[in-house]
C-alpha positions as CSV (number, residue, x, y, z in Angstrom):
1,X,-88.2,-122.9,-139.4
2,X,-86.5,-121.9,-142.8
3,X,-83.4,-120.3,-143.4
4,X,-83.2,-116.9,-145.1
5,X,-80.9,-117.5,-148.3
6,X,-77.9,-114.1,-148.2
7,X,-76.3,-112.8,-150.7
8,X,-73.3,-111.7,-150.8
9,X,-71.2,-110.4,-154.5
10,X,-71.7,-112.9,-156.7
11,X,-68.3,-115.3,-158.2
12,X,-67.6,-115.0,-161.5
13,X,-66.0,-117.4,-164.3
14,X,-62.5,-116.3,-162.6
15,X,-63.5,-117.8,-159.1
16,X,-64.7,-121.2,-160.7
17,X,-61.8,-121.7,-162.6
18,X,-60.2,-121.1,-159.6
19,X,-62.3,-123.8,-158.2
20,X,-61.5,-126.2,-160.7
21,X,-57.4,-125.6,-159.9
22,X,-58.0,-126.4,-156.0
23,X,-59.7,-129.6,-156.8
24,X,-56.2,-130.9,-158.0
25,X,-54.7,-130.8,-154.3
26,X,-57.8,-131.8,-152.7
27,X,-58.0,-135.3,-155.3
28,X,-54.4,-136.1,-154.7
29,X,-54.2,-135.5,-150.9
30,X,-57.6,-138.1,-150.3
31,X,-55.8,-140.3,-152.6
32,X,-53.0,-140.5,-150.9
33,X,-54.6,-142.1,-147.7
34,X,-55.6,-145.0,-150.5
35,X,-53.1,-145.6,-152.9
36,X,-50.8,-148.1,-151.5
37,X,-53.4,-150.7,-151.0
38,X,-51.9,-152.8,-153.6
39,X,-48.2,-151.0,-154.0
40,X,-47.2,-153.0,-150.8
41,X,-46.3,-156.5,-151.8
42,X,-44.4,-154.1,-154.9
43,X,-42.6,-152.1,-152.0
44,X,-41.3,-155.0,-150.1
45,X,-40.1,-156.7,-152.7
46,X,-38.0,-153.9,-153.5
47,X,-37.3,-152.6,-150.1
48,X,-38.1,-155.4,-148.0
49,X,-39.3,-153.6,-144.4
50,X,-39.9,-155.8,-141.7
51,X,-43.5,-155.7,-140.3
52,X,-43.6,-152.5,-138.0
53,X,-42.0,-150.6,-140.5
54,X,-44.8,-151.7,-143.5
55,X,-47.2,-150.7,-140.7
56,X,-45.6,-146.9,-140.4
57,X,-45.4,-147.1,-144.0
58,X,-48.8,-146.7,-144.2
59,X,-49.6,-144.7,-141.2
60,X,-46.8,-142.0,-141.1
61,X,-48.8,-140.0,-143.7
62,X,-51.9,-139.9,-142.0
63,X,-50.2,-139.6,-138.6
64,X,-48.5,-136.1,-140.1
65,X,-51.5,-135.0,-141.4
66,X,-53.2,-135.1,-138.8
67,X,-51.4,-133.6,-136.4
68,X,-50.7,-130.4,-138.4
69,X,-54.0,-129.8,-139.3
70,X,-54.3,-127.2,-136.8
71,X,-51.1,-125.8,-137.5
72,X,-51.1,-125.2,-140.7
73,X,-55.0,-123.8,-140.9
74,X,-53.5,-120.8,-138.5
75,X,-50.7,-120.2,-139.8
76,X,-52.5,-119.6,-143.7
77,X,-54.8,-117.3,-142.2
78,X,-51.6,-115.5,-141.1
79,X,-49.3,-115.4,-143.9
80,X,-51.8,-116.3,-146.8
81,X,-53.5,-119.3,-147.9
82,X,-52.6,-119.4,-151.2
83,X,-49.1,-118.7,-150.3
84,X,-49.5,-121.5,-148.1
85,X,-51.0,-123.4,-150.6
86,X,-48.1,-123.2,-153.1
87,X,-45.4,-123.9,-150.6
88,X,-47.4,-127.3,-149.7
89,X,-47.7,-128.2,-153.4
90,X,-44.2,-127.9,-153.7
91,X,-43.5,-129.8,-150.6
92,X,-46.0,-132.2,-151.8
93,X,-44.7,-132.8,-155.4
94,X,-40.9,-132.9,-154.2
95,X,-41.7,-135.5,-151.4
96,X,-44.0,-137.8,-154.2
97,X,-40.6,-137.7,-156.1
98,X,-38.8,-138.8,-153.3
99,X,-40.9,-141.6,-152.6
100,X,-40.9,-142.7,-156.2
101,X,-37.4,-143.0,-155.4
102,X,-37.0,-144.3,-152.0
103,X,-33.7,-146.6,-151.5
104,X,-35.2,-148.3,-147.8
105,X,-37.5,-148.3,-146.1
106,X,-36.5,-146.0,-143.7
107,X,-36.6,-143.6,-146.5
108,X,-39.6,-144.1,-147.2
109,X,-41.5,-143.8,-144.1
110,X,-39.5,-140.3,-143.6
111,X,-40.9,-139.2,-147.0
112,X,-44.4,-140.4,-146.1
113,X,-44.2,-138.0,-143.2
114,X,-43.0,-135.1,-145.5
115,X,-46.2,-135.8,-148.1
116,X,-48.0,-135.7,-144.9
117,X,-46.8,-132.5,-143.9
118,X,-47.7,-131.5,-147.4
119,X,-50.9,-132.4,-147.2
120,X,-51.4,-130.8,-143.8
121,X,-51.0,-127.5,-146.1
122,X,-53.1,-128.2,-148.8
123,X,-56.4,-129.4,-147.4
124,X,-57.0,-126.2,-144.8
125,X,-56.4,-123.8,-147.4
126,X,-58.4,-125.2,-150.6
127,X,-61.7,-125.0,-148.1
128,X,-60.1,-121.7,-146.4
129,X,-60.4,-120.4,-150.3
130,X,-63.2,-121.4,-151.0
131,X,-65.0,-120.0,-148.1
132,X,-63.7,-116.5,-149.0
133,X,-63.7,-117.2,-153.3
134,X,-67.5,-117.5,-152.2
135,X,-69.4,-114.8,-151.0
136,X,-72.6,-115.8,-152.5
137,X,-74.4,-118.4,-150.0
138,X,-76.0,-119.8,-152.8
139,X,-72.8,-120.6,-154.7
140,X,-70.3,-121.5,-152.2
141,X,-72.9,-124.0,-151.1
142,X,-71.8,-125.3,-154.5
143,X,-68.6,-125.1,-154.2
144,X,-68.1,-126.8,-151.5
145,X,-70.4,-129.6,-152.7
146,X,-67.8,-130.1,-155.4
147,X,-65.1,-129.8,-152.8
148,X,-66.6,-132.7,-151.1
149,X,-67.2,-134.6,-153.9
150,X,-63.1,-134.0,-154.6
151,X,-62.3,-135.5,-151.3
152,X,-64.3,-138.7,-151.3
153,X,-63.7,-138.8,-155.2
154,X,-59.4,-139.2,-154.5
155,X,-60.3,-141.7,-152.0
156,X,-62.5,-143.9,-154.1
157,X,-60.2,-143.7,-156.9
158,X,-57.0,-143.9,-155.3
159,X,-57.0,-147.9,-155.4
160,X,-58.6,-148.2,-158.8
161,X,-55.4,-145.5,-160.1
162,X,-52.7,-148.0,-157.7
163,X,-53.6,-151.3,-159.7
164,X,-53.6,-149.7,-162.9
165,X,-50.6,-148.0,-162.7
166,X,-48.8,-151.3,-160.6
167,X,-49.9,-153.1,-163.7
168,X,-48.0,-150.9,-166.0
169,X,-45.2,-149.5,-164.2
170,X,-43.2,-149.8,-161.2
171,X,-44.4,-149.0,-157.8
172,X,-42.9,-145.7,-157.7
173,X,-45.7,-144.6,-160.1
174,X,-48.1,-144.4,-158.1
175,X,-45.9,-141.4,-156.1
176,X,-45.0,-139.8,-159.5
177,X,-48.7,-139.4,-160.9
178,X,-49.0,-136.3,-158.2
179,X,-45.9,-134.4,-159.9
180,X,-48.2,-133.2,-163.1
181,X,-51.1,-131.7,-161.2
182,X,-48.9,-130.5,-158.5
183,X,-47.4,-128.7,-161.1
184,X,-50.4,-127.3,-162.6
185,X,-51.3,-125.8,-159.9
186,X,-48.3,-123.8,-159.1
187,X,-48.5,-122.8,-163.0
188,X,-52.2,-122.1,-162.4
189,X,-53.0,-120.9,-158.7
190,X,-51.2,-117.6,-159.0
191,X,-53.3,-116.4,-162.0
192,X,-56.9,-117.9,-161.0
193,X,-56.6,-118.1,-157.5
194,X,-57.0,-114.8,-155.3
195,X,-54.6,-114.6,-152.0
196,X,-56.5,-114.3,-148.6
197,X,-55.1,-113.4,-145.2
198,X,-56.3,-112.2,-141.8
199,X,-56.4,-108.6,-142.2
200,X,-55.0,-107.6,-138.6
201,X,-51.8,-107.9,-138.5
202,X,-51.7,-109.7,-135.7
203,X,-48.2,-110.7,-133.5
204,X,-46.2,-113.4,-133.8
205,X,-47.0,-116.8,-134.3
206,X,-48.0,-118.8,-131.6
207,X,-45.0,-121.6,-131.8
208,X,-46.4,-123.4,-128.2
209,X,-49.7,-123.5,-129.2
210,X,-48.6,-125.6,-132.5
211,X,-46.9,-127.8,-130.6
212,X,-49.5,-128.7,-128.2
213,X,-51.8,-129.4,-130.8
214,X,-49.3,-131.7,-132.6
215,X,-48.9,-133.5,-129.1
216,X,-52.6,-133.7,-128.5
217,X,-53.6,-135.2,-131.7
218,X,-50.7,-137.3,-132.5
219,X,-50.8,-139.7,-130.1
220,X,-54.4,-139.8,-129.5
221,X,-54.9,-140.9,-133.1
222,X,-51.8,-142.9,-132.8
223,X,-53.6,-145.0,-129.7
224,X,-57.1,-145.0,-131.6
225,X,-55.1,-147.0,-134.6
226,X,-53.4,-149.1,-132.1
227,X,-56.6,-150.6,-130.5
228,X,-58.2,-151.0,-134.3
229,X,-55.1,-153.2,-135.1
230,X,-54.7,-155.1,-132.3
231,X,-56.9,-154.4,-129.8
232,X,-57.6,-152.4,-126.1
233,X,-54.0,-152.7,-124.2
234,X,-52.0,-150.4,-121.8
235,X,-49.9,-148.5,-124.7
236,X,-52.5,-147.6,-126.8
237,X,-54.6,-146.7,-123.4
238,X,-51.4,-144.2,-122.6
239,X,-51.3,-142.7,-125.9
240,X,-55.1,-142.2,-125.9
241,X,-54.7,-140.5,-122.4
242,X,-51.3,-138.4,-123.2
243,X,-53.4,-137.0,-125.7
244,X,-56.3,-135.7,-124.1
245,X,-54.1,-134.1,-121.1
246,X,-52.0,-132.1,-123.6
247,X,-55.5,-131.2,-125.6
248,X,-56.6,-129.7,-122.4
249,X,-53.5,-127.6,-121.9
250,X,-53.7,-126.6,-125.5
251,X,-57.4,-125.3,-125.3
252,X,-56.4,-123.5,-122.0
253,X,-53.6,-122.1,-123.7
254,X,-56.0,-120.6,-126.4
255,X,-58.4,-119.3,-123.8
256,X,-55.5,-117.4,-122.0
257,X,-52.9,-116.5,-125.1
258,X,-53.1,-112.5,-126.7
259,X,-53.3,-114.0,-130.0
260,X,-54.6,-117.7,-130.1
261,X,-54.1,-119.9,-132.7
262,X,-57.3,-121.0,-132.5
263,X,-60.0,-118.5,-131.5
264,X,-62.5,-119.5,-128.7
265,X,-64.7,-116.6,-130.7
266,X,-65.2,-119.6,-133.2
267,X,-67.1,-121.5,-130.2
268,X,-69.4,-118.9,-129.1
269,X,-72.0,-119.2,-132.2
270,X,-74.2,-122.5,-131.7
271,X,-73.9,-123.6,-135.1
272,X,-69.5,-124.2,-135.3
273,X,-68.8,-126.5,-132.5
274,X,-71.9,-128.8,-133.2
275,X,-70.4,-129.3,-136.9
276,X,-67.5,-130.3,-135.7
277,X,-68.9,-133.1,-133.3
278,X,-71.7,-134.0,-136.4
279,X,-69.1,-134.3,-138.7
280,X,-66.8,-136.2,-136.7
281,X,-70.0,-138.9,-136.1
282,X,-70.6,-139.2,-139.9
283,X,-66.8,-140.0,-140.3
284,X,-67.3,-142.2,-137.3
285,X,-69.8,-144.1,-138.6
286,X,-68.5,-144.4,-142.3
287,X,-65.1,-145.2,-141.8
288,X,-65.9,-148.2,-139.1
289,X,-68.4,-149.7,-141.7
290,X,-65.7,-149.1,-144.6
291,X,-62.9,-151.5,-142.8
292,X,-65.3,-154.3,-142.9
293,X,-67.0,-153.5,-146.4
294,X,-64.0,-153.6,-148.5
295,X,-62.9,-157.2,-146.6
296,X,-66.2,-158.6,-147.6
297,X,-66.1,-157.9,-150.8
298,X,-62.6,-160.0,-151.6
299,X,-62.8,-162.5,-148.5
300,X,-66.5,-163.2,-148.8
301,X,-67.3,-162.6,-152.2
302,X,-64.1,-163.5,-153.5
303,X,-63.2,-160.5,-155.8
304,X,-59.8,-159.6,-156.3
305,X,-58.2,-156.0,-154.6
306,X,-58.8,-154.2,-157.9
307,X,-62.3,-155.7,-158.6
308,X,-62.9,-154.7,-155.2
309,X,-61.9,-151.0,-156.1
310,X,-63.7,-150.7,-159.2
311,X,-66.6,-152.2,-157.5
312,X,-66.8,-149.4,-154.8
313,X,-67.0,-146.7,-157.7
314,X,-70.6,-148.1,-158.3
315,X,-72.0,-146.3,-154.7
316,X,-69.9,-143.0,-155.1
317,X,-72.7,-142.3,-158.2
318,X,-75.4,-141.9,-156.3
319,X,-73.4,-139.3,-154.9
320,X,-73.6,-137.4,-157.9
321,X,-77.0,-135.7,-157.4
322,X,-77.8,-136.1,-153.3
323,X,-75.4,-133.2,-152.6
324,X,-76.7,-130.5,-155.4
325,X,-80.3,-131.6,-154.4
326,X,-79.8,-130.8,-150.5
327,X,-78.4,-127.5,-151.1
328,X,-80.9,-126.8,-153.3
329,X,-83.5,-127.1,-150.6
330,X,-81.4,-125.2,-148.5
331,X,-81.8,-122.6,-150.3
332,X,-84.7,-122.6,-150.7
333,X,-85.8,-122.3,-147.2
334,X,-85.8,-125.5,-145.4
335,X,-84.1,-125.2,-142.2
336,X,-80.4,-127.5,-143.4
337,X,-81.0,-128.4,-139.5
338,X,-83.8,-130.9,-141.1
339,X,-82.1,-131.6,-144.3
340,X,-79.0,-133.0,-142.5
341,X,-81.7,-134.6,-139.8
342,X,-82.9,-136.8,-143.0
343,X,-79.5,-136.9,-144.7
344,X,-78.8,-139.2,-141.2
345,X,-81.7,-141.0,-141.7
346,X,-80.8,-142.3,-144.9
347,X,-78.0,-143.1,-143.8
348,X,-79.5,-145.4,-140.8
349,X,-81.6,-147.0,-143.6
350,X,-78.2,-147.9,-145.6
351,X,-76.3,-149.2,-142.4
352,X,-79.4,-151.5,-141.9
353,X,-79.7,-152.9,-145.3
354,X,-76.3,-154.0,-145.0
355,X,-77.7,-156.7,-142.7
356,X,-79.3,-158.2,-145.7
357,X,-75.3,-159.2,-147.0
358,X,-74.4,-162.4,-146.0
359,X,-71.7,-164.7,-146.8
360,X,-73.8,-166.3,-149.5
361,X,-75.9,-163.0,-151.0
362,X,-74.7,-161.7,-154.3
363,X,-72.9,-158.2,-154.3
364,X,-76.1,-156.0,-155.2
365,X,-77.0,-155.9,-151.6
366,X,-74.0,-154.8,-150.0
367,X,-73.4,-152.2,-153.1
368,X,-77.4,-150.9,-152.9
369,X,-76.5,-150.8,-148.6
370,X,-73.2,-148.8,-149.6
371,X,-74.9,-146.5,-151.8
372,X,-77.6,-145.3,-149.6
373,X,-75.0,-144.4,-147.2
374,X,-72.8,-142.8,-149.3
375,X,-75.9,-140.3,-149.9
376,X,-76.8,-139.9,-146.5
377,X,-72.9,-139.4,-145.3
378,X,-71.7,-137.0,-148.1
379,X,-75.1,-135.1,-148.0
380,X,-74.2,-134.7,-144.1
381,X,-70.8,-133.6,-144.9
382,X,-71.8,-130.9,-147.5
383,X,-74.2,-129.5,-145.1
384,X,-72.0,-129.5,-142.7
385,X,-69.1,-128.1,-143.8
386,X,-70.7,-125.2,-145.9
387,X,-72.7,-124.5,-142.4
388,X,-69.0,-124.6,-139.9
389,X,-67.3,-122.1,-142.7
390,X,-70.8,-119.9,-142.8
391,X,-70.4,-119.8,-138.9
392,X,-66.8,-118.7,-139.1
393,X,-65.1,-115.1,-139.7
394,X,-63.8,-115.2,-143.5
395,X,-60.2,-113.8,-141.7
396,X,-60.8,-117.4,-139.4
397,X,-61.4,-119.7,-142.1
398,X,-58.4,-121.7,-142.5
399,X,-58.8,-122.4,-138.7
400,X,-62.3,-123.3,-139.1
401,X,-61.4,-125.4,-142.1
402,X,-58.8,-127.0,-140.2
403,X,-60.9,-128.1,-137.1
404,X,-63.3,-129.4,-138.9
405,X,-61.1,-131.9,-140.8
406,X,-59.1,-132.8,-137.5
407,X,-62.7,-133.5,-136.3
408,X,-62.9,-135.8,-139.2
409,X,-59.4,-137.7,-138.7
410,X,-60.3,-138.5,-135.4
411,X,-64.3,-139.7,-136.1
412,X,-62.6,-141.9,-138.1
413,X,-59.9,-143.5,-135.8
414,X,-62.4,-143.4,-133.3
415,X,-64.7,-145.6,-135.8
416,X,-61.9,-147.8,-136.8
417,X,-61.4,-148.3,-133.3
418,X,-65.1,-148.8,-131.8
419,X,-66.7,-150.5,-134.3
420,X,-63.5,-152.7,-135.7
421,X,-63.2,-153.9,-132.6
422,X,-66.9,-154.5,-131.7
423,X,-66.8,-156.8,-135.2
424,X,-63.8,-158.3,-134.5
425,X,-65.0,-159.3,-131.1
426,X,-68.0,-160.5,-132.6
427,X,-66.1,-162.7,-135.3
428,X,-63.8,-164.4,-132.5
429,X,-66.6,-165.3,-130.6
430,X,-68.8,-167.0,-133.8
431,X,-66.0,-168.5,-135.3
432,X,-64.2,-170.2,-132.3
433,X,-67.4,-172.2,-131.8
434,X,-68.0,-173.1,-135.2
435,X,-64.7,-174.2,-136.6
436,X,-64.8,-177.6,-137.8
437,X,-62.9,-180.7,-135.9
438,X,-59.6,-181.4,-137.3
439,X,-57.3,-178.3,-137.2
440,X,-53.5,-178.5,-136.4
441,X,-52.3,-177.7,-133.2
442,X,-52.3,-173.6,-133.0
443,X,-54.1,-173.2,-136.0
444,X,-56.9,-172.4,-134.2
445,X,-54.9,-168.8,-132.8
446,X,-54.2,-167.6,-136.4
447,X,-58.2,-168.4,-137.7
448,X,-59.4,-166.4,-134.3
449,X,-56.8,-163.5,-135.3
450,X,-58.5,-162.3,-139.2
451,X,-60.6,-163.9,-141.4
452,X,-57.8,-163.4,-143.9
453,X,-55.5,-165.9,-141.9
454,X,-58.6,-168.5,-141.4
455,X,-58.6,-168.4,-145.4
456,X,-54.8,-169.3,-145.4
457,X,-55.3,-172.3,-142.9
458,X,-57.9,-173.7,-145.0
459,X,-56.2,-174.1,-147.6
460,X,-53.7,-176.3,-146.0
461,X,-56.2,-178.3,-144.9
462,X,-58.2,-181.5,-147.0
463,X,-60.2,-180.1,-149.0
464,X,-63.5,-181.1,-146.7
465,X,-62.2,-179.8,-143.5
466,X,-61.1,-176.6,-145.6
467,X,-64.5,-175.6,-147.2
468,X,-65.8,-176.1,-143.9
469,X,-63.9,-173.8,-142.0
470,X,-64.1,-171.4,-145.0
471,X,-68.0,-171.0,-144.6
472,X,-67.4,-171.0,-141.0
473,X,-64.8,-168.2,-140.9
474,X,-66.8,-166.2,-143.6
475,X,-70.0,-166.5,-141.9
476,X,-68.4,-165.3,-138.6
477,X,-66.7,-162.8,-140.2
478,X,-70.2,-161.3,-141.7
479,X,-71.5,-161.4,-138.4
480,X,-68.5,-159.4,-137.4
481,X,-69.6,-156.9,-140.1
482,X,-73.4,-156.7,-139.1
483,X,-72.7,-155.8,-135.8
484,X,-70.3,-153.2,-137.1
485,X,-73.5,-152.0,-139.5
486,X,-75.8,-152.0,-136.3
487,X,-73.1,-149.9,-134.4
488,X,-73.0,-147.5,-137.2
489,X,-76.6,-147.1,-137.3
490,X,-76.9,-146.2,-133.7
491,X,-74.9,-143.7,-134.3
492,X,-76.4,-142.1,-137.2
493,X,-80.1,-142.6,-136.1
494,X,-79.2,-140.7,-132.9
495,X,-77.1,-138.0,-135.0
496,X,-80.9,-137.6,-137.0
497,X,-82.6,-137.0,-133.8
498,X,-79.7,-134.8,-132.4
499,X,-78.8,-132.6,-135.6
500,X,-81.9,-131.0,-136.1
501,X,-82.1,-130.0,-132.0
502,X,-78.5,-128.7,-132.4
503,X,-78.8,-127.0,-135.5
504,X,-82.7,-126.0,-135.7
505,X,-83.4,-122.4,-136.4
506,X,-79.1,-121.5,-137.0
507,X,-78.4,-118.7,-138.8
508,X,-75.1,-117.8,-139.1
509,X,-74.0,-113.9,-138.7
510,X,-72.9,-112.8,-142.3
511,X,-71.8,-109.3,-141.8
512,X,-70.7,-107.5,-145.2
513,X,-67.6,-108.1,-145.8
514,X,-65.7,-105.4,-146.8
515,X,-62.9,-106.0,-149.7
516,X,-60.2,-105.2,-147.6
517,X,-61.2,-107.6,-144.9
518,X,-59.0,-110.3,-146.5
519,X,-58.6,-110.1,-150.3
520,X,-55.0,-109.2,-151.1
521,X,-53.6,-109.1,-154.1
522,X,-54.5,-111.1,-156.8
C-alpha cells in the first residue's frame, strides 16, 4: 500500500541555512559521548581519579543526558525551542570551558554532568526545529536525513578528533574544540533560525512530572550500565526496578495531570509509539554489536585506538547514499512500512557477515559486515524519526523529539547490557577451557575477566606459553563477539517482520498548519 507524498509550504534557502547552523550542536553533543576514549590515560595523569571516579567520568554525561531528555523536550515546546536552544549552547560552551580546566576530578565529573545537561537542551530542540523549519514532507524527509547523518557523523569522529588533538595539545582540548561552534551558533541561530513554541498558552510547568522522569530513567539506565560492566547483581537489579516503578507513576501522572508534560494524545496514532519501540531495537542491536567491534579491531587485529577510529570512518560512507535513496522511495509511494522492513533486513545480512571475522581474518570482513549495517541501521533511523515527528502535532514536537531519543539511550543500555553480557559469557566459557597449562596462581581470574587483561598476562608469560594464551583469549573473545552478532540479528530479522505489520498502510494526519500555530517571531 503506498503512501500519498503531502505538501505542505515549501523551505526556502533561509530554512536550510538554518539547517546547516543546527548541525553544529547536533555534531558536538554525539561527539561528546566519544571523545574521551583516548583523553583518559591524559586526564589521570593530570588529575589522577581513582577507579569509580574514571568510571563516572565517563558516564555522568550520558547519565544527565538522559535523564533530561524529557524534560527539556517539554519545556522547549513551552518557552521556545530556539530559546531553549541558545540557553543550552551557552550552558554547553561554558561547561566545555570548564572541563578544559578542571583542577580534580571531582570537578570534572560535576562539569560532565553540566555538558550533559547541555546536551539534554540541544538535541530535543534541533529535531523539534526541524520538524516545524519543514513543512514540505518531501524536504524535511531531507532534513532529517542530514540530521541523522550529524548524529552518527559526531560519534564516528569524535575519537578520530580526540587523538589528533591529544597529539597536539593538552587534554583539555578536546573540551575547548566545542567553544567555536557553540559560538557560532549563538552568532547565527537568531538570524537563520525561526523561534517555535506551543501556541496555547498553556499553565504552568509541570515541575513533578520532570522529576519523575528524571527518576525513572536515571537509574534504570544507571542499572543497565551496571550489568554491561560487571555483570547481573542485586544493585543493578534495584536500580533497574526503582526505575520502572517511578516510570509507572510518571505515565499515570501524565494520564491524570491538566496539562501533561508529555501528551498521551501522542499515543493514540498507530504510527508514534511503534517508532519509539523500532527505534529503540535498532539502537539495541547497534550499540551491543559496537562494544565488541571496536575491541576486535585493536585486541584481535592489533590496530592501535586511533587506527581503530580512523578505521570505523570507512563503514559510515556507505551511509552517504542509503538514507537519500530510501526517502526517495518514500516519496515516491512505497509504503516506508516496507522500506524500513528491508532497511532491517540489511541489517540482518550485516550482523551475519560478521560471523565471517575471526581472530585470524583480515579487516575487510568485519569493515564490509560494519558497513552493511551501518546502511540498514541509519536507513531505519531516518525512517523512523522523520515518521514519529510526521505523527506528532508541530506544537508537540520537542516532546516527540525527546521520546524518541530517550527511546534510543535506553535501546542502547539495554544492548550494552544483553548482548555484552551474552558475549562475555560466551568468552569466559571458551576461554577457561582453552587456556594453556602453565599460568600463575590467579592469573587465570584476570584472563576470565576481559580479553584486554588475558593480553597483559601473556605478556608476562615465556614467550610460548604467552602466544598460546594470546590465540586462545582472542579466539574466545571472537566467539564472544559472534554470538553478540547472532543476538543482534535476531533482533533485527524480527524488527523486518514486525515493522512492516506495525507500520503498514500509516499515514500520519497532516492538518494545515496555520502560521500562527507555532511560528513566532523570527
Amino acid at each position: 500500500m503506498s503512501e500519498p507524498h503531502t505538501q505542505g509550504p515549501r523551505a526556502g534557502r533561509r530554512e536550510w541555512m538554518g539547517m546547516a547552523v543546527l548541525t553544529l550542536p547536533l555534531l558536538l553533543v554525539s561527539m561528546d559521548v566519544s571523545v574521551l576514549y583516548f583523553a583518559v590515560p591524559f586526564i589521570s595523569r593530570d588529575l589522577a581519579p581513582t577507579a569509580t571516579q574514571q568510571l563516572w567520568i565517563f558516564d555522568m554525561y550520558g547519565f544527565a543526558l538522559s535523564g533530561l531528555l524529557l524534560t527539556m523536550g517539554a519545556l522547549g515546546d513551552r518557552i521556545g525551542r530556539r530559546k531553549l536552544l541558545l540557553i543550552g549552547a551557552t550552558a554547553f560552551g561554558a561547561a566545555s570551558v570548564a572541563a578544559a580546566y578542571a583542577q580534580s576530578a571531582e570537578m570534572l565529573i560535576a562539569v560532565r554532568a553540566l555538558l550533559g545537561i547541555g546536551g539534554a537542551t540541544l538535541m530535543p530542540s534541533t529535531l523539534g526545529l526541524v520538524r516545524n523549519m519543514f513543512r514540505d514532507a518531501g524536504q524535511r524527509a531531507t532534513a532529517v536525513a542530514v540530521w541523522s547523518a550529524a548524529m552518527t557523523g559526531g560519534i564516528s569522529l569524535g575519537p578520530v578528533l580526540s587523538g589528533f588533538l591529544l597529539s597536539h595539545f593538552w587534554w583539555g582540548s578536546v573540551f575547548l574544540i566545542n567553544l567555536p561552534a557553540m559560538v557560532l551558533l549563538l552568532v547565527l541561530a537568531p538570524l537563520l533560525v525561526p523561534e517555535f513554541k506551543s501556541p496555547a498558552p498553556g499553565r504552568r510547568f509541570d515541575v513533578l512530572s520532570s522529576l519523575l522522569s528524571f527518576a525513572a530513567v536515571l537509574p534504570a539506565v544507571y542499572g543497565l550500565k551496571r550489568i554491561a560492566a560487571d555483570g547481573f547483581d542485586a544493585p543493578a537489579a534495584l536500580a533497574v526496578a526503582a526505575g520502572l516503578v517511578v516510570g509507572a507513576l510518571f505515565v499515570r501522572r501524565q494520564r491524570v495531570a491538566e496539562e501533561p508534560m508529555i501528551s498521551p494524545a501522542l499515543f493514540r496514532g498507530r504510527g508514534f509509539g511503534a517508532s519509539i519501540g523500532i527505534n529503540a531495537v535498532a539502537m539495541f542491536a547497534m550499540a551491543g554489536f559496537t562494544v565488541f567491534s571496536m575491541q576486535y579491531l585493536q585486541l584481535v587485529l592489533g590496530k592501535s585506538p586511533l587506527e581503530s577510529a580512523l578505521w570505523c570512518l570507512v563503514p559510515s560512507l556507505a551511509v552517504g547514499g542509503a538514507a537519500p535513496a530510501a526517502t526517495a522511495l518514500v516519496s515516491r509511494g512505497v509504503d516506508r512500512a516496507y522500506v524500513i522492513g528491508g532497511a532491517f533486513a540489511v541489517a540482518t545480512f550485516g550482523y551475519l557477515f560478521a560471523l565471517g571475522a575471526g581472530a585470524g581474518s583480515g579487516i575487510w570482513v568485519i569493515l564490509v559486515a560494519s558497513g552493511i549495517v551501518a546502511v540498514g541501521i541509519v536507513t531505519v533511523m531516518t525512517l523512523i524519526t522523520d515518521l514519529a515527528l510526521d505523527a506528532a502535532p508541530p506544537e508537540r514536537s520537542g516532546a516527540a523529539a525527546a521520546l524518541l531519543e530517550t527511546g534510543q539511550e535506553f535501546g542502547a543500555a539495554l544492548g550494552t547490557a544483553v548482548l555484552g553480557s551474552a558475549g562475555a559469557a560466551y568468552y569466559r566459557h571458551d576461554v577457561t577451557g582453552a587456556v594453556p597449562d602453565g599460568l600463575p596462581a590467579g592469573a587465570l581470574a584476570s584472563v576470565r575477566e576481559t580479553l584486554g587483561n588475558a593480553l597483559v598476562v601473556a605478556d608476562g608469560l615465556p614467550a610460548r606459553t604467552g602466544e598460546a594464551l594470546t590465540a586462545a583469549a582472542r579466539e574466545a573473545f571472537t566467539g564472544g563477539m559472534h554470538a553478540a552478532a547472532i543476538g543482534a540479528a535476531v533482533a533485527v530479522g524480527a524488527a523486518a517482520v514486525l515493522a512492516p505489520l506495525l507500520l503498514r498502510g500509516v499515514r500520519p494526519a497532516r492538518p494545515a498548519e496555520k502560521a500562527s500555530a507555532g511560528a513566532g517571531a523570527p
